[in-house]
TIVO-2410 file (N, C-alpha, C; in nm, 3 decimals):
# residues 180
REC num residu      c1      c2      c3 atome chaine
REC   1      X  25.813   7.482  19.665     N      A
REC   1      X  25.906   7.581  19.619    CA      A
REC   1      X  26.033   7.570  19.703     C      A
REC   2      X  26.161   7.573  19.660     N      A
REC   2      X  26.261   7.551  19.726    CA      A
REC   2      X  26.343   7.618  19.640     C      A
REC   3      X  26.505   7.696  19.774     N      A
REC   3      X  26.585   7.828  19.719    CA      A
REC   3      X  26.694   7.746  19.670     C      A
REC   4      X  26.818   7.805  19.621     N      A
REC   4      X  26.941   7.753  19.609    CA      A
REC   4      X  26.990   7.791  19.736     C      A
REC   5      X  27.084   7.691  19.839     N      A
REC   5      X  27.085   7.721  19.915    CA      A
REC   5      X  27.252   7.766  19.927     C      A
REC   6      X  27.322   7.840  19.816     N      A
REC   6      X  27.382   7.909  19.783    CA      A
REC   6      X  27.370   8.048  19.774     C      A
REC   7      X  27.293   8.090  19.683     N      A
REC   7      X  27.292   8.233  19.567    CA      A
REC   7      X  27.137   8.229  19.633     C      A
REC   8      X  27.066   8.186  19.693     N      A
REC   8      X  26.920   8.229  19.724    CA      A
REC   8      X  26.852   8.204  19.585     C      A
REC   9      X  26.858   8.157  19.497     N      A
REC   9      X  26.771   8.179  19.339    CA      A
REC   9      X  26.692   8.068  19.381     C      A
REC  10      X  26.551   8.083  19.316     N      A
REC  10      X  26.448   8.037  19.372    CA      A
REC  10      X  26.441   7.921  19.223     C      A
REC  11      X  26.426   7.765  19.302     N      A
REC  11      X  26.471   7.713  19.208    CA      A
REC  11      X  26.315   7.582  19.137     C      A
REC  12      X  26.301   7.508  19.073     N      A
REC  12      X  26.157   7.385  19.091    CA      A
REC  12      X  26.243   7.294  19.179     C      A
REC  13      X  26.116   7.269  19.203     N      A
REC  13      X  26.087   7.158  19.284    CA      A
REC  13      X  26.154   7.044  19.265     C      A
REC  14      X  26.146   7.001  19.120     N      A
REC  14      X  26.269   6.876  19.056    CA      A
REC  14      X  26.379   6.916  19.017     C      A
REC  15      X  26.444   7.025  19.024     N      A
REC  15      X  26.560   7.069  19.014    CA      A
REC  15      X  26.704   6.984  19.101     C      A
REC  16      X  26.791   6.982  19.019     N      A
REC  16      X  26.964   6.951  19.081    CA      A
REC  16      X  27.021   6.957  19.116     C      A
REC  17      X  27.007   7.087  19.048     N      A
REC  17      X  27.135   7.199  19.025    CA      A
REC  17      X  27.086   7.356  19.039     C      A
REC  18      X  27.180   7.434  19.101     N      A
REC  18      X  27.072   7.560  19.063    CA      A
REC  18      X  27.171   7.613  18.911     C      A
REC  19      X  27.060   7.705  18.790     N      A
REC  19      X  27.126   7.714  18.700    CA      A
REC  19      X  27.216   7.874  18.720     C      A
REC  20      X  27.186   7.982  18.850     N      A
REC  20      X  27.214   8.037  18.855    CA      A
REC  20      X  27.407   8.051  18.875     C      A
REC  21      X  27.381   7.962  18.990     N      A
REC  21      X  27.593   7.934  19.088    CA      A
REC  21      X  27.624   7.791  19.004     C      A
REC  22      X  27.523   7.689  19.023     N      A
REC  22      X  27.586   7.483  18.952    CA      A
REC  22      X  27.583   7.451  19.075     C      A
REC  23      X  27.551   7.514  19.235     N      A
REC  23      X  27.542   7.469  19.356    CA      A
REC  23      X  27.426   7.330  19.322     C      A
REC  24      X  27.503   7.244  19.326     N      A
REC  24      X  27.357   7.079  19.358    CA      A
REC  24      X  27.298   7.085  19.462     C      A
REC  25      X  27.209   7.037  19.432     N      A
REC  25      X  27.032   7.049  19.551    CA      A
REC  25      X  27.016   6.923  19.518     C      A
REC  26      X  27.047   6.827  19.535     N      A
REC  26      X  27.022   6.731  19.529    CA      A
REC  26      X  27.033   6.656  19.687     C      A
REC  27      X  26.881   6.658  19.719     N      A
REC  27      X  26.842   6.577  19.871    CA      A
REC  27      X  26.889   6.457  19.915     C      A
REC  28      X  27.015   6.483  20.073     N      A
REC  28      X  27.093   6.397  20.101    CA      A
REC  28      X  26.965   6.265  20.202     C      A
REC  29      X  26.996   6.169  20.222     N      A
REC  29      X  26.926   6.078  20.288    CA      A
REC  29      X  26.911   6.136  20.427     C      A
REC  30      X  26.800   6.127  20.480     N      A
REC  30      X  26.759   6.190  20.609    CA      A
REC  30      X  26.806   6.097  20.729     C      A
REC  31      X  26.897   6.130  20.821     N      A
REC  31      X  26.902   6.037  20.923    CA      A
REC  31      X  26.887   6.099  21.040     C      A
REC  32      X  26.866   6.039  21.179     N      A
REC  32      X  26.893   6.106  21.310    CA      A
REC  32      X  27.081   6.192  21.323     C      A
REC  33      X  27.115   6.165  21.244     N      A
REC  33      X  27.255   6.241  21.251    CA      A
REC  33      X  27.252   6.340  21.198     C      A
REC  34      X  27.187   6.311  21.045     N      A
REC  34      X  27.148   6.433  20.940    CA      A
REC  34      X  27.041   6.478  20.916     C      A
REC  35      X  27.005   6.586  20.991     N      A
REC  35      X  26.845   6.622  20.943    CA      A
REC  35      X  26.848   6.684  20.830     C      A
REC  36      X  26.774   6.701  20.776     N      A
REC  36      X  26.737   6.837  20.637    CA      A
REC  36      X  26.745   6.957  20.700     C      A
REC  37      X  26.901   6.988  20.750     N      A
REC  37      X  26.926   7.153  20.678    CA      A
REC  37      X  27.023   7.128  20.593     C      A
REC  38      X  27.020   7.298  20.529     N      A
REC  38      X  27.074   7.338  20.391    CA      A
REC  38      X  27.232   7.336  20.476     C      A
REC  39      X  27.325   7.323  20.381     N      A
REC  39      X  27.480   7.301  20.479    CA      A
REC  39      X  27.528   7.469  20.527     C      A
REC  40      X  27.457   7.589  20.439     N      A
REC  40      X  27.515   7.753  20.450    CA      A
REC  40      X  27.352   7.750  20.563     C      A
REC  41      X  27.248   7.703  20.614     N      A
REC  41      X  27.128   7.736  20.666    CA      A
REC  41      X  27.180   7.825  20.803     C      A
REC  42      X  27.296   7.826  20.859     N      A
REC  42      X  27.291   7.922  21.013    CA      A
REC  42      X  27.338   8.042  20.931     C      A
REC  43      X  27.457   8.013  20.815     N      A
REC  43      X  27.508   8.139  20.764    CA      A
REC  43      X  27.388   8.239  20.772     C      A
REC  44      X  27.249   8.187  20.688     N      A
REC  44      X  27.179   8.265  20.590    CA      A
REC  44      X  27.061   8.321  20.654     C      A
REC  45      X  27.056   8.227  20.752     N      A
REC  45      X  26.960   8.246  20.867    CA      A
REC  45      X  26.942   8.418  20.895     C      A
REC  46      X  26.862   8.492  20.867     N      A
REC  46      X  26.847   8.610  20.899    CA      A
REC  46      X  26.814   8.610  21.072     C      A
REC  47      X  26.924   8.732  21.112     N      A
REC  47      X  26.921   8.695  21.278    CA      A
REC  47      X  26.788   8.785  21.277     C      A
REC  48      X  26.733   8.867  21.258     N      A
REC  48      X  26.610   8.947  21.271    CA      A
REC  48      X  26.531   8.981  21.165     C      A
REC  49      X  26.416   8.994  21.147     N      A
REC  49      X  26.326   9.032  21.070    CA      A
REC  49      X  26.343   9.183  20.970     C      A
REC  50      X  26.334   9.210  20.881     N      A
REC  50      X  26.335   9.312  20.826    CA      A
REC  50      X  26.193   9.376  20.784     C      A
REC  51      X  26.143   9.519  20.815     N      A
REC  51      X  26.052   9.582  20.773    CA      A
REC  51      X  25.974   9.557  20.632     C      A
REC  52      X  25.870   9.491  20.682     N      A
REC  52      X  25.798   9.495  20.472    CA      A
REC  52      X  25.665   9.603  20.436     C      A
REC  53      X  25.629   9.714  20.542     N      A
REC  53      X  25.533   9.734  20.497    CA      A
REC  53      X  25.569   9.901  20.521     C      A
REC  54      X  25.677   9.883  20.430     N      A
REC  54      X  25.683  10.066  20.382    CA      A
REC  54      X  25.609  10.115  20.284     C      A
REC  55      X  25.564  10.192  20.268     N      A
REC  55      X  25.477  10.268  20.182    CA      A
REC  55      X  25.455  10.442  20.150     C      A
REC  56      X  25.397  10.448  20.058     N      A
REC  56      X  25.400  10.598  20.005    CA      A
REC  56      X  25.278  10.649  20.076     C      A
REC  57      X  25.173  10.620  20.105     N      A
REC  57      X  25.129  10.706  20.209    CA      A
REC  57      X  25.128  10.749  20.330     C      A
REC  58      X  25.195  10.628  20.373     N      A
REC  58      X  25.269  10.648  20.504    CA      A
REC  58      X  25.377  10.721  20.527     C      A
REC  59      X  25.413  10.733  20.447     N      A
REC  59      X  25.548  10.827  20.418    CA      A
REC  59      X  25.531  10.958  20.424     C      A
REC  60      X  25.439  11.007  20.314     N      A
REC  60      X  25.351  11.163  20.279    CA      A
REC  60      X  25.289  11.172  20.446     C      A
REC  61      X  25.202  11.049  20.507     N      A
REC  61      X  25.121  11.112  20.636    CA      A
REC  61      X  25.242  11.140  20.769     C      A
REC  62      X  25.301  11.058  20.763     N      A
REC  62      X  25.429  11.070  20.911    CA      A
REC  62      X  25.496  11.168  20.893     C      A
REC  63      X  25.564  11.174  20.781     N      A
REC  63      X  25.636  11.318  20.727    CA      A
REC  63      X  25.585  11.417  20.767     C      A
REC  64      X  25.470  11.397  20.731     N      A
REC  64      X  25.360  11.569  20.775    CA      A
REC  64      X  25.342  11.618  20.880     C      A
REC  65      X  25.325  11.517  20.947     N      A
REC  65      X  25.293  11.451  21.116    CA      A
REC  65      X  25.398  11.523  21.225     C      A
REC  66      X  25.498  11.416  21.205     N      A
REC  66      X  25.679  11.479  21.226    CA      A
REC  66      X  25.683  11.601  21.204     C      A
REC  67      X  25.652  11.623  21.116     N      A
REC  67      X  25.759  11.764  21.032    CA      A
REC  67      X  25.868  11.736  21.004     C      A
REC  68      X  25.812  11.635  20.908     N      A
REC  68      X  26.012  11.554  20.810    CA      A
REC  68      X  26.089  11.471  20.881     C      A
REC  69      X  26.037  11.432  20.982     N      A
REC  69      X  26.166  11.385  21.103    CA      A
REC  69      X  26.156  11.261  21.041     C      A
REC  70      X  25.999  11.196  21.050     N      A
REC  70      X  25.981  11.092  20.944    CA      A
REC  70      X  26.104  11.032  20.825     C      A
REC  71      X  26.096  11.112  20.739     N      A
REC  71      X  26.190  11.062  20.641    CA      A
REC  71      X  26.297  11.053  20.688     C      A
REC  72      X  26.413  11.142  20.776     N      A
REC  72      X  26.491  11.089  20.826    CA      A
REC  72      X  26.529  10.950  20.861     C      A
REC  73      X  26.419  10.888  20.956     N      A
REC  73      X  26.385  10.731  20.978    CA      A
REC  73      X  26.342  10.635  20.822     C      A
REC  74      X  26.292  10.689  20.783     N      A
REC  74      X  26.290  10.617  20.648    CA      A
REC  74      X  26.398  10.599  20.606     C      A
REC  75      X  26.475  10.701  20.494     N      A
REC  75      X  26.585  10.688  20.454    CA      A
REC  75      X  26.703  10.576  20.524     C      A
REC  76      X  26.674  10.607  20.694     N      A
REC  76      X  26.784  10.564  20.757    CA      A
REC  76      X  26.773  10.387  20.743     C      A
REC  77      X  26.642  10.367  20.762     N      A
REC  77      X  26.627  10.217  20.766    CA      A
REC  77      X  26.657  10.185  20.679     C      A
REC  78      X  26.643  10.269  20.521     N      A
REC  78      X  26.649  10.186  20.393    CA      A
REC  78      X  26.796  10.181  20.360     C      A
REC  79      X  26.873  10.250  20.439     N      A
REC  79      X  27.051  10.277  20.419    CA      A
REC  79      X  27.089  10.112  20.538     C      A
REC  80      X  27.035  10.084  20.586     N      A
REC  80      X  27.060  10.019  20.730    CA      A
REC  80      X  27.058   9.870  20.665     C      A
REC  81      X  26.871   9.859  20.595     N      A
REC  81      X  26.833   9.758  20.516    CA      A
REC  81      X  26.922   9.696  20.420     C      A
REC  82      X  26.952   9.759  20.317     N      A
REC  82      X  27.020   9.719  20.223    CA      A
REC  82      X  27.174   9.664  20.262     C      A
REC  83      X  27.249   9.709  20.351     N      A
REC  83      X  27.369   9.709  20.397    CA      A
REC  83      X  27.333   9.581  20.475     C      A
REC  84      X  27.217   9.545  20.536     N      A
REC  84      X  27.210   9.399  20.614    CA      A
REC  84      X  27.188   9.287  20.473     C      A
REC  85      X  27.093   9.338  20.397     N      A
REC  85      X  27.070   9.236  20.257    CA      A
REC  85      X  27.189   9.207  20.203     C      A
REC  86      X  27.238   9.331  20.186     N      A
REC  86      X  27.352   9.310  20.057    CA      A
REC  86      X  27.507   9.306  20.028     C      A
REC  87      X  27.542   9.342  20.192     N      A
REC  87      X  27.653   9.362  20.185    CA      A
REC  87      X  27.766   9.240  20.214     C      A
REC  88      X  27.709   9.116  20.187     N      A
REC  88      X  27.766   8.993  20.209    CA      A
REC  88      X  27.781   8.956  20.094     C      A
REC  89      X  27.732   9.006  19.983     N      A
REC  89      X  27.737   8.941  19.815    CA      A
REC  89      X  27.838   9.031  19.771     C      A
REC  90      X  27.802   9.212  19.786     N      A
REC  90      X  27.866   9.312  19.715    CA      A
REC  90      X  27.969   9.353  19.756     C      A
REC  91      X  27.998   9.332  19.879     N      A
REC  91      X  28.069   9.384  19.934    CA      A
REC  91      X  28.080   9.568  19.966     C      A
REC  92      X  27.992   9.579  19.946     N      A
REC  92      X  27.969   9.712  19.959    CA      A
REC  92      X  27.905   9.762  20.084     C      A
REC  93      X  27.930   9.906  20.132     N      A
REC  93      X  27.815   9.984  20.246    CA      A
REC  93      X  27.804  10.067  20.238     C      A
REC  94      X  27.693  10.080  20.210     N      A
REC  94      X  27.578  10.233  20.223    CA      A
REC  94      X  27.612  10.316  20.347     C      A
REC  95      X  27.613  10.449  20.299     N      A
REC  95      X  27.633  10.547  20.385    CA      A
REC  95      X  27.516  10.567  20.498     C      A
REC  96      X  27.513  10.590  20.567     N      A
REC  96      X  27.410  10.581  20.654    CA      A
REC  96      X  27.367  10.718  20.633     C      A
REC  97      X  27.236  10.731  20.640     N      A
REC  97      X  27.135  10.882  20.557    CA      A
REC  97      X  27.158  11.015  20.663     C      A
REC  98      X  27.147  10.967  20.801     N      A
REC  98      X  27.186  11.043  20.878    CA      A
REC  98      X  27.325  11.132  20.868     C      A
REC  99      X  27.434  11.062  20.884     N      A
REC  99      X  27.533  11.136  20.791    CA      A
REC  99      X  27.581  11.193  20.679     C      A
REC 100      X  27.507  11.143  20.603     N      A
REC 100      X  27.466  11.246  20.444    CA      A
REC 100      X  27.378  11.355  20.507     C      A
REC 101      X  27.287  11.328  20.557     N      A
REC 101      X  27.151  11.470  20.534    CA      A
REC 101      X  27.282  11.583  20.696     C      A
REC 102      X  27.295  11.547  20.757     N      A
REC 102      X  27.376  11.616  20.870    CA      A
REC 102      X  27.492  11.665  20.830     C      A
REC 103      X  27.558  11.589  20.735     N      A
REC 103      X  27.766  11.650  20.711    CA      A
REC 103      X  27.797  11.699  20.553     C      A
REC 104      X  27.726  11.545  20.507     N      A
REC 104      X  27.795  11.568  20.371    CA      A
REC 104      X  27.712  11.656  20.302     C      A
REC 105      X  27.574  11.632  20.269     N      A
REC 105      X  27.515  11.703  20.201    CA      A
REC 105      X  27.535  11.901  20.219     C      A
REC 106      X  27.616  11.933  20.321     N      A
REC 106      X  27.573  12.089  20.317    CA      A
REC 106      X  27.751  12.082  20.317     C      A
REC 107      X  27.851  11.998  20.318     N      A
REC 107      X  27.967  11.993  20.240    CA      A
REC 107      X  27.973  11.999  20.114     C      A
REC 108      X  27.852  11.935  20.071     N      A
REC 108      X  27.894  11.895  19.897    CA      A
REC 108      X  27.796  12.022  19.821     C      A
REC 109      X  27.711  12.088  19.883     N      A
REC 109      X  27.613  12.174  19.867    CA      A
REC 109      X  27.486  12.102  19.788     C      A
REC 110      X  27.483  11.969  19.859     N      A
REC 110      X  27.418  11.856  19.781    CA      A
REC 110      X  27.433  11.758  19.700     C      A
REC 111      X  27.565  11.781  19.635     N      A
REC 111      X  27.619  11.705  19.512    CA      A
REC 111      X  27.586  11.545  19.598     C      A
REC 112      X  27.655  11.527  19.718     N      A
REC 112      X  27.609  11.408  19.787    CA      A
REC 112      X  27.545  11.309  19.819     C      A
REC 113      X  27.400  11.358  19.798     N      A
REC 113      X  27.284  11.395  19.806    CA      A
REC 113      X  27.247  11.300  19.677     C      A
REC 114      X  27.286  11.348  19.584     N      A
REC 114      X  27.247  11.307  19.438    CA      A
REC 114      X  27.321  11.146  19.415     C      A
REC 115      X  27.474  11.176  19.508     N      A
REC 115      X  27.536  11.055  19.451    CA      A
REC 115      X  27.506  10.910  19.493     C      A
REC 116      X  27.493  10.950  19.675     N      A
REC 116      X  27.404  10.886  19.724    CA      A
REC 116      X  27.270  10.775  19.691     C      A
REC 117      X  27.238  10.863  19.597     N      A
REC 117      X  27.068  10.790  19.589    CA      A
REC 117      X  27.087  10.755  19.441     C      A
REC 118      X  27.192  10.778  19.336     N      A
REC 118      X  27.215  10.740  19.284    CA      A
REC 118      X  27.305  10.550  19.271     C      A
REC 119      X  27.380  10.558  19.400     N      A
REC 119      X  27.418  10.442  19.415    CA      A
REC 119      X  27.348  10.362  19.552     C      A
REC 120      X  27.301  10.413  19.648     N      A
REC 120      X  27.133  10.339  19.663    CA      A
REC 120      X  27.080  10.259  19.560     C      A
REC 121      X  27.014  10.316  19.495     N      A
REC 121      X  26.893  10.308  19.373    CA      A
REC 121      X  26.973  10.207  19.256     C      A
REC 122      X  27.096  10.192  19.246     N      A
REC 122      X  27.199  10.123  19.211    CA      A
REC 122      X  27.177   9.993  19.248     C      A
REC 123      X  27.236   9.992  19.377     N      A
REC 123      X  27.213   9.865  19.449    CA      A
REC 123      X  27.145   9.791  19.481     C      A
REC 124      X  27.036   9.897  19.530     N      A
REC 124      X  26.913   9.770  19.581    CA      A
REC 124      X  26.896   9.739  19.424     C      A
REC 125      X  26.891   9.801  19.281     N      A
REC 125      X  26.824   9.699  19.152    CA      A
REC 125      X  26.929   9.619  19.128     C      A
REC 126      X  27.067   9.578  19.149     N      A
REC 126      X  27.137   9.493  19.143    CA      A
REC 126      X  27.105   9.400  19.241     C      A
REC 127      X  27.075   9.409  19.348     N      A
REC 127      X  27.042   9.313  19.460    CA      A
REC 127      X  26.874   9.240  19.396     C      A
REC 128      X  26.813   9.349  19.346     N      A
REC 128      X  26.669   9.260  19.310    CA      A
REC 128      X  26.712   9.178  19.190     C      A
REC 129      X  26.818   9.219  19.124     N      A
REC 129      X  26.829   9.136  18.993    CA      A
REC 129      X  26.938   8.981  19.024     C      A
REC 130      X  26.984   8.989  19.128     N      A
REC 130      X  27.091   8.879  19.196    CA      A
REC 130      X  26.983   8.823  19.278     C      A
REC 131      X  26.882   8.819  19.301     N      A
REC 131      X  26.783   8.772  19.392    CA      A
REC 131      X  26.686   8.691  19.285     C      A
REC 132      X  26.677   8.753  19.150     N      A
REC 132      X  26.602   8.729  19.084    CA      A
REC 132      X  26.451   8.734  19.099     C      A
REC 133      X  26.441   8.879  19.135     N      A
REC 133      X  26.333   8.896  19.226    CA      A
REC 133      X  26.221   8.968  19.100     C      A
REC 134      X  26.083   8.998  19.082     N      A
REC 134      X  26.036   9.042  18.993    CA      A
REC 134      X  26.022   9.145  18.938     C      A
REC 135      X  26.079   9.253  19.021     N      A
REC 135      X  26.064   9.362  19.046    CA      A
REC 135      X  26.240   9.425  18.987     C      A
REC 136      X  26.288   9.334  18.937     N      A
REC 136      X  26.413   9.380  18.932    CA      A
REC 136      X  26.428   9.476  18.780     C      A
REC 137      X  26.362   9.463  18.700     N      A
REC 137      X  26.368   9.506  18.546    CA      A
REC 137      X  26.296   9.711  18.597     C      A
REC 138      X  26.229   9.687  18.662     N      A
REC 138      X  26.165   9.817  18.689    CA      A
REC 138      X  26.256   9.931  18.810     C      A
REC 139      X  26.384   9.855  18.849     N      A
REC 139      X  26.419   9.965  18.962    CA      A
REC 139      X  26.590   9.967  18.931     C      A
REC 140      X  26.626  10.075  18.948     N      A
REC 140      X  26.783  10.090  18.949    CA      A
REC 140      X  26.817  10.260  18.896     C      A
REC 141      X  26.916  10.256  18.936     N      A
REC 141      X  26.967  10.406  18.949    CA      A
REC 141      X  26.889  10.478  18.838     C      A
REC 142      X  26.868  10.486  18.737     N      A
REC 142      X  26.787  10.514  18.629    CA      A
REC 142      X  26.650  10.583  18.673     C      A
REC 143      X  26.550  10.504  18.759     N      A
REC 143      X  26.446  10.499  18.823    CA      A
REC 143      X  26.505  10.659  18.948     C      A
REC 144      X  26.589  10.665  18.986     N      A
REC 144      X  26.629  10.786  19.105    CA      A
REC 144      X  26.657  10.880  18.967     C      A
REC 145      X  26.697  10.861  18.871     N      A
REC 145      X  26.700  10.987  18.756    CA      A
REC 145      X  26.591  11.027  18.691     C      A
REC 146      X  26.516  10.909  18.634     N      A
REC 146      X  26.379  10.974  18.561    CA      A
REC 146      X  26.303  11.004  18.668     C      A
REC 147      X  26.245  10.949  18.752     N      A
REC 147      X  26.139  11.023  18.874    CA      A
REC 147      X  26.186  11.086  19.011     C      A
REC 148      X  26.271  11.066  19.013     N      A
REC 148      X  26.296  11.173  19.189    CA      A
REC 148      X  26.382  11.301  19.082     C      A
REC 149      X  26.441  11.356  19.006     N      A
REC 149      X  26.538  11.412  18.970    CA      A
REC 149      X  26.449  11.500  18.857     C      A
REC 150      X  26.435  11.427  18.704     N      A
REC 150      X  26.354  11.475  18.568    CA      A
REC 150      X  26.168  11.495  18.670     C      A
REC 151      X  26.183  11.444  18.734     N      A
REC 151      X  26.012  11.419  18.801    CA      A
REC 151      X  25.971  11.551  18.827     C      A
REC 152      X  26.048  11.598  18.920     N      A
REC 152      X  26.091  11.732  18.939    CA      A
REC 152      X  25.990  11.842  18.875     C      A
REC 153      X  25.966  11.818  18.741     N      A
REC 153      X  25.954  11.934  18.612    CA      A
REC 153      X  25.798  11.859  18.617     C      A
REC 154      X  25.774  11.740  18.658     N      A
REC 154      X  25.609  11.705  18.720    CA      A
REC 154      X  25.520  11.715  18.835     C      A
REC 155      X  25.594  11.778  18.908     N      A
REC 155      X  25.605  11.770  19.065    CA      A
REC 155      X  25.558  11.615  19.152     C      A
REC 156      X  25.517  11.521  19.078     N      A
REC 156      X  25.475  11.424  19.122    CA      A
REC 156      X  25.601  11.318  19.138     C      A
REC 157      X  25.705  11.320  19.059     N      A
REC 157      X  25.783  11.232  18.963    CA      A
REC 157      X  25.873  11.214  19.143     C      A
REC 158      X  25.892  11.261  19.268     N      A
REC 158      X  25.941  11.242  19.384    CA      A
REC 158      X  25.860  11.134  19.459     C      A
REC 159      X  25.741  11.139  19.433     N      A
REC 159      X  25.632  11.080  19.488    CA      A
REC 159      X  25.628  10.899  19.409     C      A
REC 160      X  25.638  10.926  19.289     N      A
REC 160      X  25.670  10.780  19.239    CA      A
REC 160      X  25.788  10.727  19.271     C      A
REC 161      X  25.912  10.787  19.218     N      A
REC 161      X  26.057  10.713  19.310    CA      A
REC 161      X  25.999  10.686  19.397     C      A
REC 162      X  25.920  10.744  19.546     N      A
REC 162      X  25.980  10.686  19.681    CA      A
REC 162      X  25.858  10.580  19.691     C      A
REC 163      X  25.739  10.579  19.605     N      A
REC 163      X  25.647  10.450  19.570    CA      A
REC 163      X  25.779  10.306  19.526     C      A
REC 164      X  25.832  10.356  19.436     N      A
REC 164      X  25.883  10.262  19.370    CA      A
REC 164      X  25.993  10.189  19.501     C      A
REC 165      X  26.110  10.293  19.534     N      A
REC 165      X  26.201  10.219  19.655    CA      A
REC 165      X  26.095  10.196  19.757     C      A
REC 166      X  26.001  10.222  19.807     N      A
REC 166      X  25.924  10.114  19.913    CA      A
REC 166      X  25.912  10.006  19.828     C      A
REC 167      X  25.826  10.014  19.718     N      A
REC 167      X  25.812   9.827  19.716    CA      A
REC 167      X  25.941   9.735  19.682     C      A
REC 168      X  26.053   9.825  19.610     N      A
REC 168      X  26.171   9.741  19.589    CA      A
REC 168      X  26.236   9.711  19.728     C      A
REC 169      X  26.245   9.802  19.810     N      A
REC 169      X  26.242   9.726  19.946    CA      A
REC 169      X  26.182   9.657  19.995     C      A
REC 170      X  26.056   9.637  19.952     N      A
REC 170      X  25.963   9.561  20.075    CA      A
REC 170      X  26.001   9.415  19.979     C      A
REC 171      X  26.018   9.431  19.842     N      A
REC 171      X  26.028   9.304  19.824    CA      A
REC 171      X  26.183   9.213  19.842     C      A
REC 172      X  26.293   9.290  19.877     N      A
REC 172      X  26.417   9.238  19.929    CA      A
REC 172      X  26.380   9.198  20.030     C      A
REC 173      X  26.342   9.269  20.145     N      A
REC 173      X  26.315   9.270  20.263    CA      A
REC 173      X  26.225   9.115  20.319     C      A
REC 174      X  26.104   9.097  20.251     N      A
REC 174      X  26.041   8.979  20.221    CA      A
REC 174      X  26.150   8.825  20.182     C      A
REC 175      X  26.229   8.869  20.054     N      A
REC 175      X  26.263   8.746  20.014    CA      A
REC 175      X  26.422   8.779  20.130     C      A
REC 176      X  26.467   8.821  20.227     N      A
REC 176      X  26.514   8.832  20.319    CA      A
REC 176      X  26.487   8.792  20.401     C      A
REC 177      X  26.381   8.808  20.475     N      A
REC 177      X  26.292   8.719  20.559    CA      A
REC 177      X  26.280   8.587  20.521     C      A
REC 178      X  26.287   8.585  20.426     N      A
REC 178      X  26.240   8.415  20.391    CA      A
REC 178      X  26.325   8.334  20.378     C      A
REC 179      X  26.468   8.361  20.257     N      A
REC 179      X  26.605   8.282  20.215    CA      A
REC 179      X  26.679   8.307  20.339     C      A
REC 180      X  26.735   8.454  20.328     N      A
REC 180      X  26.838   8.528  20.428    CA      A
REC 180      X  26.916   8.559  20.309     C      A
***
């Protein structure tokens, strides 16, 4: 299995070209001058590891544990996360959660709050769908409206969103670890 060592798209094995960027993969002759790295490989090189084993019960038990302090740290990593994944393609940065849940949110009387996790929930499914990751058809701002928001009126529907952004994180986070 081998990436584009462009756009990260995960490409075969007899492949050229990737069909995602037209970046050629086509394997230069190996010498003591030229080893086999990719020519972007220090760019992409992830300088540190990213978290893969967030989860929804861990979440519900630490939370409880804490007394919420928990999610604080959650949220914060997943504002932290995405801004290390993504903000070299999108050009974009996530607000950091700490300053939403502390300033803005009791400025906006929440409105913040909403917009926030609306363009979160945004991004990381644009980032899974530019990754071409599998998980990308099932997550995006949509997903923070029908279950953390309409969920609401299920009482459960909070509990699936934050199922769902752990594994859409854990699986950036993973193919992060792995491409960069």
């Amino acid at each position: 299995m081998k990436f584009c060592s462009n756009c990260g798209t995960q490409l075969d094995d007899n492949a050229v070209g990737c069909a995602k960027c037209g970046q050629s993969v086509v394997a230069q002759p190996q010498t003591a001058a030229n080893p086999p790295v990719a020519e972007n490989a220090a760019a992409q090189r992830p300088v540190s590891q990213l978290k893969t084993n967030r989860g929804l019960l861990k979440f519900i038990l630490l939370s409880i544990v804490t007394l919420g302090i928990y999610s604080l740290v959650y949220y914060s990593s997943i504002s932290t996360d995405i801004n290390i994944i993504a903000s070299r393609y999108d050009g974009k940065k996530t607000m950091h959660y700490c300053l939403l849940f502390f300033v803005i949110t009791p400025l906006t009387f929440g409105i913040g709050t909403l917009v926030w996790f609306h363009k979160l929930s945004a991004r990381i499914g644009a980032e899974l769908a530019r990754r071409a990751l599998p998980y990308a058809h099932s997550f995006g701002a949509g997903t923070f409206w029908g279950w953390d928001v309409l969920g609401l009126l299920i009482v459960v529907g909070p509990f699936v969103y934050i199922y769902k952004l752990s594994k859409a994180m854990n699986q950036l986070a993973a193919n992060y670890n792995h491409v960069g």
